[in-house]
DRENDO-1510 file (C-alpha; in Angstrom, 1 decimal, always signed):
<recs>
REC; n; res; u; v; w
REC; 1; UNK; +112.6; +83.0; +74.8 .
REC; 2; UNK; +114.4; +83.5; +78.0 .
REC; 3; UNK; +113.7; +85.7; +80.8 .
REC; 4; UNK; +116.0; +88.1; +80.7 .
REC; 5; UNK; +115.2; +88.4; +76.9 .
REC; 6; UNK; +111.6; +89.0; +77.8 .
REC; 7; UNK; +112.6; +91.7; +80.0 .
REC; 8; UNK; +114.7; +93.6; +77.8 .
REC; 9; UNK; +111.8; +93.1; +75.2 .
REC; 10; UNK; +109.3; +94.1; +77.8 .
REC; 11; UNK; +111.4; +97.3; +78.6 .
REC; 12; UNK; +112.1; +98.3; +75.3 .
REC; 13; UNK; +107.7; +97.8; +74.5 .
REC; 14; UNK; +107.4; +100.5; +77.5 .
REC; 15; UNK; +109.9; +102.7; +75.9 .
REC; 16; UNK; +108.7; +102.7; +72.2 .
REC; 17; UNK; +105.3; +103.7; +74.4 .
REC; 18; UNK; +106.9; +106.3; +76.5 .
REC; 19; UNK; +108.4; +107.8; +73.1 .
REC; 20; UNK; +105.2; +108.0; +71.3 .
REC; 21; UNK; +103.3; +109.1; +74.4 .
REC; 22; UNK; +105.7; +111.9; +74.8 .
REC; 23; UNK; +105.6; +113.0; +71.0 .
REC; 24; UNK; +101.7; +112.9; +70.9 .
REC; 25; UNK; +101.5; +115.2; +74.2 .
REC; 26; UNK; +103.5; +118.0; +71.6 .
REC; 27; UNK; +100.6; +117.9; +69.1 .
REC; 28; UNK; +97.9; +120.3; +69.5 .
REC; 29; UNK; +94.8; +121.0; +67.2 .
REC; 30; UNK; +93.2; +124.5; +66.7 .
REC; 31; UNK; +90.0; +123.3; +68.1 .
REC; 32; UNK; +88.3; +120.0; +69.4 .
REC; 33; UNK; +89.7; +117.7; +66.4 .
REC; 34; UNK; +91.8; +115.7; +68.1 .
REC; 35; UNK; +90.2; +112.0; +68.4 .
REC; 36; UNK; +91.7; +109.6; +70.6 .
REC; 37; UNK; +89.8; +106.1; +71.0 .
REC; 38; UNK; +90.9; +103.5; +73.4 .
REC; 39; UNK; +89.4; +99.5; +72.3 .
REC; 40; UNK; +89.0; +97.5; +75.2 .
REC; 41; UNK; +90.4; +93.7; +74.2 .
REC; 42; UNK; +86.5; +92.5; +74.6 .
REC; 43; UNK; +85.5; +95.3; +72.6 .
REC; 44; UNK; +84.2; +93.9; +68.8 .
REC; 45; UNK; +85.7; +95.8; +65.9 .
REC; 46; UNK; +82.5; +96.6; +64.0 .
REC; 47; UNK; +80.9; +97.9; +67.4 .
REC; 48; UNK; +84.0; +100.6; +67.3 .
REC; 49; UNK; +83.5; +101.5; +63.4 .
REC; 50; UNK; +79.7; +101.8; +63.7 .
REC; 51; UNK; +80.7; +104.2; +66.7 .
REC; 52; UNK; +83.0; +106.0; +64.9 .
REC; 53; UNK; +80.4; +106.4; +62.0 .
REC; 54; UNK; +77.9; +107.5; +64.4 .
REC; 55; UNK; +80.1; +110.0; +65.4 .
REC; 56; UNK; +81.1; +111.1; +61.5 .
REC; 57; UNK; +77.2; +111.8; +60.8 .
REC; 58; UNK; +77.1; +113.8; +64.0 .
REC; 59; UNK; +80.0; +115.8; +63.5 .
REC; 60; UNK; +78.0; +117.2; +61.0 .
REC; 61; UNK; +76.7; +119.3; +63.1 .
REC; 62; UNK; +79.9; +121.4; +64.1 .
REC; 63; UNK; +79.4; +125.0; +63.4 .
REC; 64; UNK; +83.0; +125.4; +62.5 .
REC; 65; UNK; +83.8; +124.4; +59.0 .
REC; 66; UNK; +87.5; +123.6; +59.9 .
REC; 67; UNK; +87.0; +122.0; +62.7 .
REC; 68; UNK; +84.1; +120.0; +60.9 .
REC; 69; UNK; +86.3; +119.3; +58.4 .
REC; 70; UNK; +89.0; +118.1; +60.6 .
REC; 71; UNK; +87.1; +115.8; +62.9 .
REC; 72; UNK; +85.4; +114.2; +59.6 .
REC; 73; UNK; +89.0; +113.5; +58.5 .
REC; 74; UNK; +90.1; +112.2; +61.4 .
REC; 75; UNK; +87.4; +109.9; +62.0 .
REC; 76; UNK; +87.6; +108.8; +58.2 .
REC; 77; UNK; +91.5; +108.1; +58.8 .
REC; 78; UNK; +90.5; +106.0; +62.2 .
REC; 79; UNK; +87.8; +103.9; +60.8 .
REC; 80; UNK; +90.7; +102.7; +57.2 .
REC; 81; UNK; +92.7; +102.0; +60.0 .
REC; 82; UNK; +90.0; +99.7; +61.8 .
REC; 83; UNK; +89.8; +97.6; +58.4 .
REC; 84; UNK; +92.8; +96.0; +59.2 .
REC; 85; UNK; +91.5; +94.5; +62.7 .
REC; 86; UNK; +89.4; +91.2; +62.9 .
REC; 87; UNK; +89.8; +91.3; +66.5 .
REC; 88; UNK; +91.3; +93.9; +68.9 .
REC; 89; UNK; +94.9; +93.0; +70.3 .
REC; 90; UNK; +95.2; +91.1; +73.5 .
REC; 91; UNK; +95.3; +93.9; +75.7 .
REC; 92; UNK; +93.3; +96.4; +73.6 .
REC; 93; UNK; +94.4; +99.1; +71.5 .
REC; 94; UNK; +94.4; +103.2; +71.2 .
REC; 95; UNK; +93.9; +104.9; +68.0 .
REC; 96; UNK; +94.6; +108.9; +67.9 .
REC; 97; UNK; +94.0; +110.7; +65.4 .
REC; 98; UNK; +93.6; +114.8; +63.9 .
REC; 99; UNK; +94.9; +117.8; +62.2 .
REC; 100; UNK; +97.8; +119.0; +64.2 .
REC; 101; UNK; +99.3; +122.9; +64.0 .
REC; 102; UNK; +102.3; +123.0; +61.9 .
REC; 103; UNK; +102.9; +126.4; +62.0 .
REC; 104; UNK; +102.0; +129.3; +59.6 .
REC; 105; UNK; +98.5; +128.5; +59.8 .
REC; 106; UNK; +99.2; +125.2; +58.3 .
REC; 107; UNK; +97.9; +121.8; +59.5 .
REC; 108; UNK; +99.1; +118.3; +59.5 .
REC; 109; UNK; +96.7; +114.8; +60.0 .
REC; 110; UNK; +98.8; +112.5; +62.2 .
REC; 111; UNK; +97.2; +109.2; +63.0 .
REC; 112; UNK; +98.8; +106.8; +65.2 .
REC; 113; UNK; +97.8; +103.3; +66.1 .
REC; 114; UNK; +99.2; +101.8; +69.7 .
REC; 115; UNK; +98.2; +98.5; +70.1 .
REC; 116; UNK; +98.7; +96.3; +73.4 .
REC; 117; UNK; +99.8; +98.7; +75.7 .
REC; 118; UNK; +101.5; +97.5; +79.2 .
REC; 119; UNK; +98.1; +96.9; +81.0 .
REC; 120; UNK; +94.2; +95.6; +79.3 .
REC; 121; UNK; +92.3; +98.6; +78.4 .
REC; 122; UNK; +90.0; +98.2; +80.9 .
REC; 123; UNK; +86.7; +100.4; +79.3 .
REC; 124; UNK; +85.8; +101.8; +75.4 .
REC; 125; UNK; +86.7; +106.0; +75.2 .
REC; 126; UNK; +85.7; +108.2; +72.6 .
REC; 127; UNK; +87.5; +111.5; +73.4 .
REC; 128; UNK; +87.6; +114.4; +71.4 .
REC; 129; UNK; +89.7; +117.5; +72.6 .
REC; 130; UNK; +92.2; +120.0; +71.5 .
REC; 131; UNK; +94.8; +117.7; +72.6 .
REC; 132; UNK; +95.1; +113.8; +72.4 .
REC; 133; UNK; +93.9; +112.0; +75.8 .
REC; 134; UNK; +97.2; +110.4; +76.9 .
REC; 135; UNK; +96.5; +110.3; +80.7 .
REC; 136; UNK; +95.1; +106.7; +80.8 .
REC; 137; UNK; +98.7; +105.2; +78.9 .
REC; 138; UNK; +100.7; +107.4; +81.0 .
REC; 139; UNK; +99.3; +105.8; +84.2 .
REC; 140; UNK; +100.0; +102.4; +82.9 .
REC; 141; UNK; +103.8; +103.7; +82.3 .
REC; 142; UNK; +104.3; +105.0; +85.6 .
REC; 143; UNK; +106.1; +102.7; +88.3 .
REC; 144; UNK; +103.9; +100.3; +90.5 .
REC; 145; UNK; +104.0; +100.0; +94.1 .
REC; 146; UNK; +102.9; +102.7; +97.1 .
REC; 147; UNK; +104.2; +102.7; +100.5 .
REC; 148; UNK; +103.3; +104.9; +103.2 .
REC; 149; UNK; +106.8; +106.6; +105.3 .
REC; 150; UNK; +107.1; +107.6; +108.7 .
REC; 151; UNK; +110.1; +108.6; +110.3 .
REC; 152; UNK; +109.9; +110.4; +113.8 .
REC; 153; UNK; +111.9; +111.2; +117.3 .
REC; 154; UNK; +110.6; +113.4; +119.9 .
REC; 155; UNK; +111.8; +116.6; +118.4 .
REC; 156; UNK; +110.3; +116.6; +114.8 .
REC; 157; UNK; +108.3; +113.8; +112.2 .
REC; 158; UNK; +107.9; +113.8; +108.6 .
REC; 159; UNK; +105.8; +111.6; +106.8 .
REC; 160; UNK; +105.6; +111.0; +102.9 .
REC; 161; UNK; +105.3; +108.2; +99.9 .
REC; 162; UNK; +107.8; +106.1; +98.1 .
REC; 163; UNK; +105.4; +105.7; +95.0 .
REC; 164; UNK; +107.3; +103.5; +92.4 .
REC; 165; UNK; +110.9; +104.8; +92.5 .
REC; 166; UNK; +110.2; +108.0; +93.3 .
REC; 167; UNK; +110.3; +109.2; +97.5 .
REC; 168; UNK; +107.9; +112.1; +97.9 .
REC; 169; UNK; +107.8; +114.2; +101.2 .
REC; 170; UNK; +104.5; +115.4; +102.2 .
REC; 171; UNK; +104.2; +116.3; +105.8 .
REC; 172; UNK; +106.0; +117.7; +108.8 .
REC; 173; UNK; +106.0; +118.3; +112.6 .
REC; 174; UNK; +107.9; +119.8; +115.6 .
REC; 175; UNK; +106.8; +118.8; +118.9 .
REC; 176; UNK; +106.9; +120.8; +122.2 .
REC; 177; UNK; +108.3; +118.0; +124.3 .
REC; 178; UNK; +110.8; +119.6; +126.8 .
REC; 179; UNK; +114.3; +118.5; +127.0 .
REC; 180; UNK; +115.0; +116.2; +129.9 .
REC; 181; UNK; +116.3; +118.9; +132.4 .
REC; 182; UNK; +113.3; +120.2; +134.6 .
REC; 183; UNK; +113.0; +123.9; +135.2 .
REC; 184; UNK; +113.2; +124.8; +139.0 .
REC; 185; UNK; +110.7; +124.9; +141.5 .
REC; 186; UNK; +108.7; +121.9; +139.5 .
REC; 187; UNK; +108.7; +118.4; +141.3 .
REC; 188; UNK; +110.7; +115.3; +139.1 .
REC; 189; UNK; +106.8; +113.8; +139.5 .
REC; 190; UNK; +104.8; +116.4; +137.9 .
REC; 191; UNK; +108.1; +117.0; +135.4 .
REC; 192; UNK; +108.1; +113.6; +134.2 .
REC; 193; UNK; +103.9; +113.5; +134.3 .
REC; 194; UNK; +103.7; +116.7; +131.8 .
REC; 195; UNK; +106.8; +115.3; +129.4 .
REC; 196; UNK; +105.2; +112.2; +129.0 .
REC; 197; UNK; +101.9; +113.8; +128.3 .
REC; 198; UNK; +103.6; +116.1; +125.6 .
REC; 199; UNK; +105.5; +113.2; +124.0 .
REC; 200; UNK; +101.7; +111.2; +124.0 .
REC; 201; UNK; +100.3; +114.8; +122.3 .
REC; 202; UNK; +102.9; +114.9; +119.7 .
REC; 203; UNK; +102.5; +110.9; +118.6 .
REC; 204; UNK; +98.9; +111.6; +118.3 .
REC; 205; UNK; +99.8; +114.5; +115.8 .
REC; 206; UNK; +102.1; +112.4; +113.4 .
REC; 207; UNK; +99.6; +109.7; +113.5 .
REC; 208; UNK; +96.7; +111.9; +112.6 .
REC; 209; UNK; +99.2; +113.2; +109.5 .
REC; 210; UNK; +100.0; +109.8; +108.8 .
REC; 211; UNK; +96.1; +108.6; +109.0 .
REC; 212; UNK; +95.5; +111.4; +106.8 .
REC; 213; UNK; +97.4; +110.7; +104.2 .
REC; 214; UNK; +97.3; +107.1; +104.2 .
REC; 215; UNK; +93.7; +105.6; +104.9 .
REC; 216; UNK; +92.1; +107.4; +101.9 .
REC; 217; UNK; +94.7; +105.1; +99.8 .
REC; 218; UNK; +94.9; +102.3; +102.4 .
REC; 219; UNK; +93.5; +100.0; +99.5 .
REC; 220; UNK; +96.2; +100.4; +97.5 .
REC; 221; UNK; +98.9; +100.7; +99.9 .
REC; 222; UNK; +101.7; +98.0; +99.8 .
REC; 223; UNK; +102.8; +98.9; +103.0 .
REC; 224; UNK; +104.1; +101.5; +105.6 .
REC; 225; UNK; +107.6; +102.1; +106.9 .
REC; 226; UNK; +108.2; +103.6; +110.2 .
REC; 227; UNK; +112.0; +104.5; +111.1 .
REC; 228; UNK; +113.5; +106.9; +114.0 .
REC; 229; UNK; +115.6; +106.0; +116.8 .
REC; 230; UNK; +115.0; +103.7; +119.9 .
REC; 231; UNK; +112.6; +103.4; +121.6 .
REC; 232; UNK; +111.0; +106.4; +119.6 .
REC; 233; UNK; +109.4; +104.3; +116.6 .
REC; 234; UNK; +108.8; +101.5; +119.4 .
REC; 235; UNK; +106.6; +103.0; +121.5 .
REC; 236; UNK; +105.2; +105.0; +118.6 .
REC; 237; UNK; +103.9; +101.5; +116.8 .
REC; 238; UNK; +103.8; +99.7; +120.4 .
REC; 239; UNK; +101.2; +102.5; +121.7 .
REC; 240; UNK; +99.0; +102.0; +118.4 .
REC; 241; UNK; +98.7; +105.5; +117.6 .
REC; 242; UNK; +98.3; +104.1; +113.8 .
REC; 243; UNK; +94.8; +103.6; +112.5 .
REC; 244; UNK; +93.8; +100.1; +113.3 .
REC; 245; UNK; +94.4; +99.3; +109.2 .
REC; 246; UNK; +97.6; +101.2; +108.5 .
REC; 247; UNK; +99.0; +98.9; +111.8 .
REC; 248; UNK; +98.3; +95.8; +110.2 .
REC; 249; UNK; +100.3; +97.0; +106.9 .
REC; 250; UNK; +103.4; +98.4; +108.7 .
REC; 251; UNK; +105.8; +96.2; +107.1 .
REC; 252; UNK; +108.5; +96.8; +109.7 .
REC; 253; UNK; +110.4; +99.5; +111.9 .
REC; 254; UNK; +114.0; +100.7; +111.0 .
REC; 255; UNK; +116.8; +102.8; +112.8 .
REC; 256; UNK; +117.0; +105.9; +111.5 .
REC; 257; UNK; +119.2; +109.0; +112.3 .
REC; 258; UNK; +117.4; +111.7; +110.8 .
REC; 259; UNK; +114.1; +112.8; +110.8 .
REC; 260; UNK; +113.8; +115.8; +108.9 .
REC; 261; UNK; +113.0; +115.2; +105.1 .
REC; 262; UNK; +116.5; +113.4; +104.0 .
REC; 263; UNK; +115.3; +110.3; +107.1 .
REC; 264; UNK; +112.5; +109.4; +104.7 .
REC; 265; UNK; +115.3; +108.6; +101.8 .
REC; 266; UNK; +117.6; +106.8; +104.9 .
REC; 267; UNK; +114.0; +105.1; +105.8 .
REC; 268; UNK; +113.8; +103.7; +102.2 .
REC; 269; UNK; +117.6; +102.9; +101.9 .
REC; 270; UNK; +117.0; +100.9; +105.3 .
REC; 271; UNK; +114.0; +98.7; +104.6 .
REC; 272; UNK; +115.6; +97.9; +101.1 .
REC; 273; UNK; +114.8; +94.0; +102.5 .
REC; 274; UNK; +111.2; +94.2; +102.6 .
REC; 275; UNK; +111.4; +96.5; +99.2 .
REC; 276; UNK; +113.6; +93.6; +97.4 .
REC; 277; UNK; +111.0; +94.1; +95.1 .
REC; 278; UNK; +110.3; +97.8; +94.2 .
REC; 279; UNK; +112.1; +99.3; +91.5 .
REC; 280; UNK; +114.0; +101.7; +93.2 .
REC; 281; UNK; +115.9; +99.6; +95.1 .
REC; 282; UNK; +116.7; +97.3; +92.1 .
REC; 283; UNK; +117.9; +100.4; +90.5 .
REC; 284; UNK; +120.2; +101.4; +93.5 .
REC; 285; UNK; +121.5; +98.0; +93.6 .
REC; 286; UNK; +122.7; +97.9; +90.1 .
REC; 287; UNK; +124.1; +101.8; +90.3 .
REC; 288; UNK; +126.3; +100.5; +93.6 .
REC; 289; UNK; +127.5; +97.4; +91.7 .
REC; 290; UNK; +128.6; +99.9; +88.8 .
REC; 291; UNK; +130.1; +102.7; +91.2 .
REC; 292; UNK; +132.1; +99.6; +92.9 .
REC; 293; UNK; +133.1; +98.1; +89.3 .
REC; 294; UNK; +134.4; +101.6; +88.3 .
REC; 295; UNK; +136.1; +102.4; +91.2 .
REC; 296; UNK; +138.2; +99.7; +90.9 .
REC; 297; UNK; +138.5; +100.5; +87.1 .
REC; 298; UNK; +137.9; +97.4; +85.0 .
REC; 299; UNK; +134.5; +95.8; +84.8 .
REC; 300; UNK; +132.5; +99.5; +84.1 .
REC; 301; UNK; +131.8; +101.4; +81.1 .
REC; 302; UNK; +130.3; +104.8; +80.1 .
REC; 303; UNK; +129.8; +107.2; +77.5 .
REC; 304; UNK; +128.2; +106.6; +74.0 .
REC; 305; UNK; +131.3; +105.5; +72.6 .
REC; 306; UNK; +133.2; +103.2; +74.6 .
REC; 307; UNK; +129.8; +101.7; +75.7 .
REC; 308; UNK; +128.9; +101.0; +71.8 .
REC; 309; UNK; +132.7; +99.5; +71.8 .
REC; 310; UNK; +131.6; +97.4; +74.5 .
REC; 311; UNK; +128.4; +96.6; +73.5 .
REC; 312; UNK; +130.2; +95.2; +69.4 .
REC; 313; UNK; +132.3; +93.2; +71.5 .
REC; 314; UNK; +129.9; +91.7; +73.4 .
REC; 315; UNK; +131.5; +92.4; +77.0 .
REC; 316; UNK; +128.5; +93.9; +78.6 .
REC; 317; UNK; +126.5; +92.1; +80.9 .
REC; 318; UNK; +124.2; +95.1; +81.8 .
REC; 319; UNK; +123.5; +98.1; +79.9 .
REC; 320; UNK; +122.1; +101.1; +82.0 .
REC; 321; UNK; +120.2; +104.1; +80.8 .
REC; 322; UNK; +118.7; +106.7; +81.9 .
REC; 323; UNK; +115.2; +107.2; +82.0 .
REC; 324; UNK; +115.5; +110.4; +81.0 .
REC; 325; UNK; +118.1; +110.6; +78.1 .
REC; 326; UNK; +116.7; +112.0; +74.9 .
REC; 327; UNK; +119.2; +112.0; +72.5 .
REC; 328; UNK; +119.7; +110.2; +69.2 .
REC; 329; UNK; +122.8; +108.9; +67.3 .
REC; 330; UNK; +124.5; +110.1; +64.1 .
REC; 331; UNK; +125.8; +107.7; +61.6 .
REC; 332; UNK; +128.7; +109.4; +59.6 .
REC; 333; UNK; +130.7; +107.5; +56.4 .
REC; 334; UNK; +134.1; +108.5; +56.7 .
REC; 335; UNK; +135.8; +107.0; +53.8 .
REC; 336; UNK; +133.9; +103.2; +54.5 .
REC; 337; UNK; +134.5; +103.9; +57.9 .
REC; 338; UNK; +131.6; +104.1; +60.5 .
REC; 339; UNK; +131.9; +107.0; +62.9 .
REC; 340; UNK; +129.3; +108.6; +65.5 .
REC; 341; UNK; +128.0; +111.3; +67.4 .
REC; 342; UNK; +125.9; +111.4; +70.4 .
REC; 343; UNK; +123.2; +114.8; +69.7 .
REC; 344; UNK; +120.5; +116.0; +71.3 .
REC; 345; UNK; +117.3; +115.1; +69.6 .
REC; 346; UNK; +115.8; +119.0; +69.4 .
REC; 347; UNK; +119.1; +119.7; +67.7 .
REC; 348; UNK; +119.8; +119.8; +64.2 .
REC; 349; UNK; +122.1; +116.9; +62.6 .
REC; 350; UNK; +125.4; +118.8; +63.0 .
REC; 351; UNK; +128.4; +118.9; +60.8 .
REC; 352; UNK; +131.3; +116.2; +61.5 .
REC; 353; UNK; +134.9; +116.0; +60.7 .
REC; 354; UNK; +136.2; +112.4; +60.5 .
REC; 355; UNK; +139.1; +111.4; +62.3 .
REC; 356; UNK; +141.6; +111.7; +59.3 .
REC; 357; UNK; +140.4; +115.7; +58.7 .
REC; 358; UNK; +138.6; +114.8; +55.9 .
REC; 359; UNK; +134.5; +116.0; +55.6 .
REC; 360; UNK; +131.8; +113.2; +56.3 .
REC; 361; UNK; +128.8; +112.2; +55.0 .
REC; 362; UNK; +125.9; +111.7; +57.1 .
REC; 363; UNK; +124.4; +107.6; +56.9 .
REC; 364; UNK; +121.6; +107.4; +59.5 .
REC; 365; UNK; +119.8; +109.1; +62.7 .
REC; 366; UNK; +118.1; +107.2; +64.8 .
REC; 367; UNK; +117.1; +107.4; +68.6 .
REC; 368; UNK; +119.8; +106.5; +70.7 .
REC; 369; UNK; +118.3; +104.1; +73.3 .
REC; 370; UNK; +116.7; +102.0; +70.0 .
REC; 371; UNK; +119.8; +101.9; +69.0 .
REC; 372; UNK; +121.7; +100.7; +72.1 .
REC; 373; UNK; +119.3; +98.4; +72.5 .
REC; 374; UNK; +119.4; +96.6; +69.3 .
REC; 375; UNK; +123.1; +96.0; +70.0 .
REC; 376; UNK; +122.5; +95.1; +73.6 .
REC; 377; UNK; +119.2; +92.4; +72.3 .
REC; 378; UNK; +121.8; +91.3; +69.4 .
REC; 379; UNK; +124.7; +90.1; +72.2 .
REC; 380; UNK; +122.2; +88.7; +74.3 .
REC; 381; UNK; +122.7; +91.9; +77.3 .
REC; 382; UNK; +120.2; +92.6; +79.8 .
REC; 383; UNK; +119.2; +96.4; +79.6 .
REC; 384; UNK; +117.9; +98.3; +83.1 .
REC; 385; UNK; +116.1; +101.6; +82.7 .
REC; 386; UNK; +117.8; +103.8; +85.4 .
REC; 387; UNK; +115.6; +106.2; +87.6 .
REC; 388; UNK; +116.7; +109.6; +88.2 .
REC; 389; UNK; +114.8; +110.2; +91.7 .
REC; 390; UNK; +117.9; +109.0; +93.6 .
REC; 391; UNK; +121.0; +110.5; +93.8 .
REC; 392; UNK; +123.0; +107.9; +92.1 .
REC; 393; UNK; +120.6; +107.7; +89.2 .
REC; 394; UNK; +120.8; +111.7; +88.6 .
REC; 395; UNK; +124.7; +110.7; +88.4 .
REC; 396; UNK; +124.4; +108.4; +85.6 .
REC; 397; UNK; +122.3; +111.1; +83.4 .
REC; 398; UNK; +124.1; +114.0; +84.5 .
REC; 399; UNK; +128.0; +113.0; +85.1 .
REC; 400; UNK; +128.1; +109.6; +82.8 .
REC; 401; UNK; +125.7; +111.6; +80.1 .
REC; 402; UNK; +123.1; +108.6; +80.7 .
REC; 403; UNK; +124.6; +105.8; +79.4 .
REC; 404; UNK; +126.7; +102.9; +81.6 .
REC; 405; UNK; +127.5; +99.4; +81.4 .
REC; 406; UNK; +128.7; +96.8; +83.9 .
REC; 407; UNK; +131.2; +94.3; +82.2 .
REC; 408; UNK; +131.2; +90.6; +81.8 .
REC; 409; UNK; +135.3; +91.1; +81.8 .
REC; 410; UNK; +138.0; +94.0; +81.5 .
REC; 411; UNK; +138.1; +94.9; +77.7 .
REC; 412; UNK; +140.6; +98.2; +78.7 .
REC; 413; UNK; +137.8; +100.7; +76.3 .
</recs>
């Protein structure tokens, strides 16, 4: 298999994950039924059914009849499920299971099994709640890398995280360094010896905020940036104000124009070099190539429809989506004619009228990204999940309705 084939299949793993993550965070039980187990790869299958038996016998115990009831189901349901494993998968495997609340004092048992997951399940869990433990697969999900920000002049400092794709602002300060103009009656000596002190004061303040933010998570910091104008962020780093190990991870110093909140975006926009690697900047790097390919108005794509055009035809080299589009597609048959309708996946399946006037009858509904995707994996096109922590990536889900495509060549759809 190719590498960009792997990626699409590796991207469309974490999304089938993400979806089932996000539908199991809706269920609730009425009490502590809920089960959720998570197998370690190591982990040996009859080990996990003589657990889960162990648990049956003692849920026995539970004074509640319905919640009794409903934990002894649920566990029944996991270990039938457990009968179809010699082994655990490579990276493990999570099995939730429980009556859920239907409404109307009614119940449903949902059990799901999710096997490899992103990363190794690293310990076994037994977890019974009124919800299902979801926490440890939605860490897995979220984007890797952690750098520490800095950006700073003599007037103010702010300092904050890129974690992943997402820039997060934490602190700020405004220092009492006096302008350059002396009041009167004070000598230019003892001006210049009191600015300098206050300028010393103030980078001992950001550097405190920085060291407090940063050394407690120093072991799993990629990096720091430090941006602000000359010689500001030079004699800030030069005068090692840092903490001795946040100084050996700076990973460089940047000119920056602003320092209020908005300089720690500029910060990450200008030390995209050293961040070639993070996510974010891969995912402003394809929304620029798109915004350049539709401003000059013939290798870009968007919308549902002209996308899926696209897509048939094979013209799309890149498919973009939105991370957060939630929507699914309709199939209607109008007269042996396939047409479609993008919907919103709370919504109901809504009425169509085909093209010609005529009624239409509905075929299929299915989740939209599944369903790009199998067209994109069937033309051989390379999809990118699209953050929406950047202002470009809000404009694809809010303006473009979360779907995009950059062209292999002009198809004029």
């Amino acid at each position: 298999m190719s590498t960009d084939a792997e990626e699409v299949s590796d991207d469309r793993r974490k999304y089938e994950f993400r979806k089932v993550i996000e539908d199991l965070k809706e269920y609730e039980g009425s009490g502590t039924q809920l089960v959720s187990i998570y197998v370690p790869p190591d982990k040996q299958i009859s080990d996990i059914v003589a657990h889960v038996t162990q648990e049956h016998s003692e849920a026995s115990n539970i004074k509640s009849k319905q919640t009794r009831t409903a934990v002894q189901d649920a566990l029944t349901s996991i270990k039938d499920r457990l009968r179809y494993y010699k082994n655990p998968p490579d990276n493990g495997m999570v099995l939730f299971s429980g009556a859920i609340d239907s409404g109307g004092g009614q119940t449903d048992m949902v059990t799901k099994v999710l096997e490899n997951p992103p990363e190794p399940i690293q310990s076994f869990r037994y977890h019974c709640d009124s919800a299902f433990l979801t926490e440890p697969l939605e860490e897995m999900l979220m984007d890797k890398g952690l750098f520490g920000l800095v950006v700073l002049d003599r007037r103010e400092a702010n300092v904050g995280w890129l974690k992943g794709k997402r820039v997060e602002p934490v602190k700020s300060a405004s220092s009492l360094v006096p302008g350059k103009q002396r009041k009167g009656g004070q000598s230019a000596q003892r001006f210049a010896r009191l600015r300098l002190e206050a300028i010393d004061n103030f980078y001992q303040e950001v550097a405190e905020m920085a060291n407090d933010l940063f050394v407690p998570k120093r072991h799993d910091l990629d990096g720091v940036l430090v941006g602000g104008p000359s010689p500001t962020k030079d004699e800030f780093l030069d005068g090692d104000y840092l903490h001795h190990e946040l100084q050996e991870k700076v990973l460089g110093k940047f000119d920056v124009a602003y320092t209020d909140e908005s300089g720690l975006y500029d910060l990450v926009d200008a030390g995209q070099e050293v961040l070639a690697d993070q996510e974010v900047v891969k995912d402003k790097k394809q929304m620029e190539e798109f915004f350049e390919k539709l401003h000059r108005g013939d290798e870009a794509t968007y919308g549902f429809e002209p996308t899926r055009q696209n897509l048939v035809m094979g013209s799309v080299d890149r498919l973009l989506l939105s991370e957060d589009l939630r929507s699914d597609i309709v199939v209607y048959d109008c007269d042996g004619t396939e047409e479609f309708e993008l919907v919103d996946r709370r919504h109901a399946t809504p009425d169509h009228t085909c093209d010609d006037g005529s009624g239409a009858e509905v075929t299929e509904r299915t989740d939209a990204i599944e369903y790009l995707m199998e067209l994109a994996e069937q033309r051989g096109t390379e999809t990118k999940f699209i953050s929406t922590d950047f202002e470009k990536g809000e404009q694809l889900y809010d303006a473009f309705g979360g779907i995009a495509g950059i062209l292999r060549y002009s198809t004029g759809v």
